[in-house]
C-alpha positions as CSV (number, residue, x, y, z in Angstrom):
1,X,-11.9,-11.2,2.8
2,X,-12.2,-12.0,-0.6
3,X,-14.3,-15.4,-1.0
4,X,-15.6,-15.5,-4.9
5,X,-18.1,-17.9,-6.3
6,X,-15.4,-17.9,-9.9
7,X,-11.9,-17.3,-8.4
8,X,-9.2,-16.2,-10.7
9,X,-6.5,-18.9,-12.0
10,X,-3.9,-18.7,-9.4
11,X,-1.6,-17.1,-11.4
12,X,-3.8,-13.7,-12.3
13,X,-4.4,-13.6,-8.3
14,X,-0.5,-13.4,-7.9
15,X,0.0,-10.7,-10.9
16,X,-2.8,-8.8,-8.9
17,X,-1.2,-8.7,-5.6
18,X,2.1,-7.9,-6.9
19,X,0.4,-5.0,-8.8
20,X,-1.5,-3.0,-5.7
21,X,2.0,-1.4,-4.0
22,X,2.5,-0.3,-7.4
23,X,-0.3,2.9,-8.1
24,X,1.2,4.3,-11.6
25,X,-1.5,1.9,-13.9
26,X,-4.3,2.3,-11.1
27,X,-6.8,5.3,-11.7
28,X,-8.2,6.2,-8.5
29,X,-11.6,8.2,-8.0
30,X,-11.6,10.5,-5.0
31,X,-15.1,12.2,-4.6
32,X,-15.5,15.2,-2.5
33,X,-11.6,16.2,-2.9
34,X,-12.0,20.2,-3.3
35,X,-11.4,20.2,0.8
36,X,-10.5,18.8,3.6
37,X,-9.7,15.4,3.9
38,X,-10.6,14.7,0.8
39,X,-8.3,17.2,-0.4
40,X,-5.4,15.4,1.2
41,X,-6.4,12.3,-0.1
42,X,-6.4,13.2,-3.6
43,X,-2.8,14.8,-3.0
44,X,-1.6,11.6,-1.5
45,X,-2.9,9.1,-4.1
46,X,-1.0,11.5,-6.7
47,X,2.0,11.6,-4.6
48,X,1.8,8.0,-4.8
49,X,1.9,7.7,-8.5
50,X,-1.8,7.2,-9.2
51,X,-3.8,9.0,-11.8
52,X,-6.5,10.8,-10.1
53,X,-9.7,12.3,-10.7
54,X,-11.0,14.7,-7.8
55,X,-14.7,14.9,-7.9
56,X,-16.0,17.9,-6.2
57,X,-19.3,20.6,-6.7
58,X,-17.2,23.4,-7.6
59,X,-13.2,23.5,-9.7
60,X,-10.3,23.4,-7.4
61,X,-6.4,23.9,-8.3
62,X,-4.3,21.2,-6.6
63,X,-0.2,21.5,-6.6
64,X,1.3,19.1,-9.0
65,X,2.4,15.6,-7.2
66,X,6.0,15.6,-5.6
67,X,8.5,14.3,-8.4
68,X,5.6,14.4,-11.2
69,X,4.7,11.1,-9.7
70,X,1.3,11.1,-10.3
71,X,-1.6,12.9,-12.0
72,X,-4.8,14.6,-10.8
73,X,-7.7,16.4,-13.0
74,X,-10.5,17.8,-11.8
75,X,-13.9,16.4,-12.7
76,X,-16.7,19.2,-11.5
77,X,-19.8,17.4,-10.6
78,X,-22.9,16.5,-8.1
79,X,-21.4,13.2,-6.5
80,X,-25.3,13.0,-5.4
81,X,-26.8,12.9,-8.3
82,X,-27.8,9.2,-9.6
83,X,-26.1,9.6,-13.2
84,X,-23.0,11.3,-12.5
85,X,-21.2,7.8,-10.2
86,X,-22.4,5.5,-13.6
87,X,-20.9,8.3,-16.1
88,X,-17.6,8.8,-14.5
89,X,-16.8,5.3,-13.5
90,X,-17.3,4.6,-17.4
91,X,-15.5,7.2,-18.3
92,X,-12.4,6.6,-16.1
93,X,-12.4,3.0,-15.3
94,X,-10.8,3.4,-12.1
95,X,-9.5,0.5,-9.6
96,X,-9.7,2.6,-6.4
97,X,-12.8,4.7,-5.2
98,X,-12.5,6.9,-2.4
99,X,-15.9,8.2,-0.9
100,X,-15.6,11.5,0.9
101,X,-17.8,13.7,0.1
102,X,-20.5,14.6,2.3
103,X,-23.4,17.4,3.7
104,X,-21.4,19.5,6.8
105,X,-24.4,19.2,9.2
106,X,-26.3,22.2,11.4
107,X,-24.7,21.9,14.8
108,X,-27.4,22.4,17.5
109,X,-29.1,20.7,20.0
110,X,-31.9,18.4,18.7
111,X,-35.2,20.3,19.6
112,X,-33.3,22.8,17.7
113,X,-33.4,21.0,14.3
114,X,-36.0,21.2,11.8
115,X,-36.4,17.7,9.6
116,X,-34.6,19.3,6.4
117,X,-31.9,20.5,8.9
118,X,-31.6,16.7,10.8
119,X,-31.9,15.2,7.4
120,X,-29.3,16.7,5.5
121,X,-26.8,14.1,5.6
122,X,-28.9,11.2,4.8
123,X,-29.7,13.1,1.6
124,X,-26.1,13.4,0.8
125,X,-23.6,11.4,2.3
126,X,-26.0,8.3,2.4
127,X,-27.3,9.0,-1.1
128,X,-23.2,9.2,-2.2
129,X,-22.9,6.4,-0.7
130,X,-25.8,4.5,-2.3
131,X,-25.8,5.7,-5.9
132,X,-21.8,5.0,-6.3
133,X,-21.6,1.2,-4.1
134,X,-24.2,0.4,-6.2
135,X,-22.9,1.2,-9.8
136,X,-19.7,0.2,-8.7
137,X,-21.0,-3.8,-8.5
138,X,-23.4,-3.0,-11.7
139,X,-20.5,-2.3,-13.7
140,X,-18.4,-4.2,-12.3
141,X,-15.0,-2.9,-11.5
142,X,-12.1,-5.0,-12.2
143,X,-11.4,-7.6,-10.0
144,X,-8.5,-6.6,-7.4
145,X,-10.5,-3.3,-7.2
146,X,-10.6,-1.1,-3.7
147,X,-13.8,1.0,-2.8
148,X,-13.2,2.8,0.7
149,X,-16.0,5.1,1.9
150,X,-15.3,7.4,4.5
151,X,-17.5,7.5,7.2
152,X,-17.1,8.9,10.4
153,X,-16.0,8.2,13.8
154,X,-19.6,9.5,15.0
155,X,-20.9,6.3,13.6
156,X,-19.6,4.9,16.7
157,X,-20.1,7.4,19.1
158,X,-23.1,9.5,18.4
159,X,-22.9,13.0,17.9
160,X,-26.2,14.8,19.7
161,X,-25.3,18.0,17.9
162,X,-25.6,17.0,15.0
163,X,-28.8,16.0,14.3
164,X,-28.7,12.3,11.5
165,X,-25.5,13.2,10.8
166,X,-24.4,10.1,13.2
167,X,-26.8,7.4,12.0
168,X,-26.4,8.6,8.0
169,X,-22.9,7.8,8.9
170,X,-23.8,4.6,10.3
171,X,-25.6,3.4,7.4
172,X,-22.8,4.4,5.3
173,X,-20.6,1.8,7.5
174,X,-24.0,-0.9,7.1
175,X,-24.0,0.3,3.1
176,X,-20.1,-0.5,2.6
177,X,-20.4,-4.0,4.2
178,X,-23.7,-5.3,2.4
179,X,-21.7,-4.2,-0.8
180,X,-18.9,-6.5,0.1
181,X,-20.9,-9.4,0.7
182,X,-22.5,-8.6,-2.8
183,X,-18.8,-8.9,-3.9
184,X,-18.1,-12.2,-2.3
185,X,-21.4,-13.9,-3.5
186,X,-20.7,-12.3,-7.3
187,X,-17.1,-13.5,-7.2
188,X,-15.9,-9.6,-7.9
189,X,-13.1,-9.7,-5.9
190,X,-13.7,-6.1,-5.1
191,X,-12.6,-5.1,-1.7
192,X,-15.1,-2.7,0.2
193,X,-13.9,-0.4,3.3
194,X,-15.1,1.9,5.9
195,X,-13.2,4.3,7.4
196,X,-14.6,6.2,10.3
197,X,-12.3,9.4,10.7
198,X,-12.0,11.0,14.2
199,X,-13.3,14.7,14.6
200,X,-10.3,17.1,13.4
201,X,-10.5,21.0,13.9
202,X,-7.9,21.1,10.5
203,X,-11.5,20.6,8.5
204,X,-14.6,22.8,8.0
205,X,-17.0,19.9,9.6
206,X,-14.4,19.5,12.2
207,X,-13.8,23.2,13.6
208,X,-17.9,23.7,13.7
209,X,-18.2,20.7,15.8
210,X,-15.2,21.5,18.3
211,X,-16.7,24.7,19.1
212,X,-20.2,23.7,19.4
213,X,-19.5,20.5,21.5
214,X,-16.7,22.8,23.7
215,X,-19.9,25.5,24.4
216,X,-22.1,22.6,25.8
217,X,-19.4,20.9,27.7
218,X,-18.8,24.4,29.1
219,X,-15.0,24.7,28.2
220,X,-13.0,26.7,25.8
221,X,-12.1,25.2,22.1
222,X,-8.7,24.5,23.2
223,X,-9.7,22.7,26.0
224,X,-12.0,20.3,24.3
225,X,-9.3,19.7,21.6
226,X,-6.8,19.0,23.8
227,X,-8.4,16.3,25.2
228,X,-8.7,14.7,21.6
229,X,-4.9,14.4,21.2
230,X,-3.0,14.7,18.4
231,X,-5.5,16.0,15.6
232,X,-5.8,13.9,11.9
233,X,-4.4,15.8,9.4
234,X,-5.1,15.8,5.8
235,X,-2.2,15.0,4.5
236,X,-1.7,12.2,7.3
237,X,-5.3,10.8,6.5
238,X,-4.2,10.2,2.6
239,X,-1.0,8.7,3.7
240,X,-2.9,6.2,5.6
241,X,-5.7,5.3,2.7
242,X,-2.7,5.2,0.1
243,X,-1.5,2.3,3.1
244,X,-4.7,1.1,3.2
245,X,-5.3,0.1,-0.5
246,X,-1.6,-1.0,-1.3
247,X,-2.2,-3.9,1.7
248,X,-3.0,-7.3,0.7
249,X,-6.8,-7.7,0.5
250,X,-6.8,-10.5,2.6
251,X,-5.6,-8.4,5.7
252,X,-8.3,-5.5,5.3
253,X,-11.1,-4.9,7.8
254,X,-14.2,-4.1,7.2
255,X,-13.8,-0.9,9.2
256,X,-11.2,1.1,10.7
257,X,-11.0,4.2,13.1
258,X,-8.6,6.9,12.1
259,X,-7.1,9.6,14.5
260,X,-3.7,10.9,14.0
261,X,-1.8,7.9,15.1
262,X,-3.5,5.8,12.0
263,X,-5.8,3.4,11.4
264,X,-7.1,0.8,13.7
265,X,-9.2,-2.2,12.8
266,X,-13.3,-2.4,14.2
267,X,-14.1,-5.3,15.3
């Protein structure tokens, strides 16, 4: 995973890894955390013992972390502007990014969709994407850092409802790759993740696309959840990312599909 053109003395590599279970020193940015899965992201990383700052568009209170663990302030701000990812990584010198934060897309059939309406999430969720990969390798973080941005199982799948909400989401997966071979060829030892989460009526995005897609297929909500299984929960999708960046770096994927069993590895 990890291939660096300067590799840390062997001993600094072993204090690393013996540091990333451990998530009391580790500031971790989650960005889009007023709702949804974000929301239970940020929760978890506290619960975990992390200091966290939840980006989001608009304040948000958020129930102190079980045993005062952790900590979590809100930082109110456009993740899609280009100066706000510079600013706040300066400003907070985090070692974990979580990208979650994103457009919730019009849900109607193609012909349906006007360009600003088909575009929507390739203004947001791929310009997130963009502006804060990049200044995470101008900076750079520290080495042993984790960047995850969360995707969406679409990305694999399609979504003909949505209008670009599927390819933006794609390109998200494309963006978080090309930033890790960035990493390798730098010698950052920054690890860079994608995780495609599968649809979920316990979210805004999620509920809009169940009914829509249960309409067209010509069955009732509950039928077309059922056949998704167990749904992904908020609170089990932050259990799963606080896994995911206490693992040895040298056992993460690229990409991983998450449903309410956990994550799986892409090949």
């Amino acid at each position: 995973m990890y291939v660096p053109n300067r590799s840390l003395d062997t001993e600094a590599a072993h204090d690393l890894e013996d540091t990333m279970s451990d998530l009391s020193g580790r500031t971790t940015i989650v960005v889009g955390a007023s709702r949804g899965l974000g929301r239970g992201i940020a929760a978890a990383f506290a619960d975990a013992g992390a200091p966290v700052i939840a980006v989001a568009r608009t304040a948000g209170t958020f129930d102190e972390p079980a045993n005062g663990a952790g900590s979590l302030r809100t930082e109110v701000a456009d993740a899609a502007d280009a100066t706000v990812a510079g600013s706040l990584l300066d400003r907070h010198q985090p070692e974990n990014v979580v990208l979650v934060a994103g457009a919730t897309p019009l849900m109607r059939p193609l012909q349906h969709h006007t360009w600003e309406s088909f575009s929507a999430n390739w203004e947001t969720d791929v310009r997130i994407a963009f502006h804060w990969v990049r200044e995470v390798l101008l900076k750079p973080l520290r080495p042993g850092s984790r960047v995850i941005v969360v995707s969406s199982g679409a990305a694999l799948a399609g979504s003909p409802l949505s209008g670009g909400y599927a390819g933006a989401k794609a390109t998200q997966r494309f963006i978080t790759a090309y930033a890790q071979e960035e990493s390798d060829r730098a010698g950052l030892g920054i690890t860079f993740t994608a995780v495609m989460p599968r649809i979920t009526p316990l979210t805004e995005l999620g509920r809009s696309a169940a009914r829509a897609y249960a309409v067209r297929g010509g069955q009732s909500e509950e039928e077309y959840l059922r056949q998704l299984g167990a749904p992904l929960t908020p609170e089990a999708a932050g259990a799963a990312l606080v896994e995911l960046v206490r693992a040895d770096a040298a056992t993460v994927a690229p990409g991983y599909l998450l449903t309410g069993g956990g994550l799986k590895k892409l090949p």
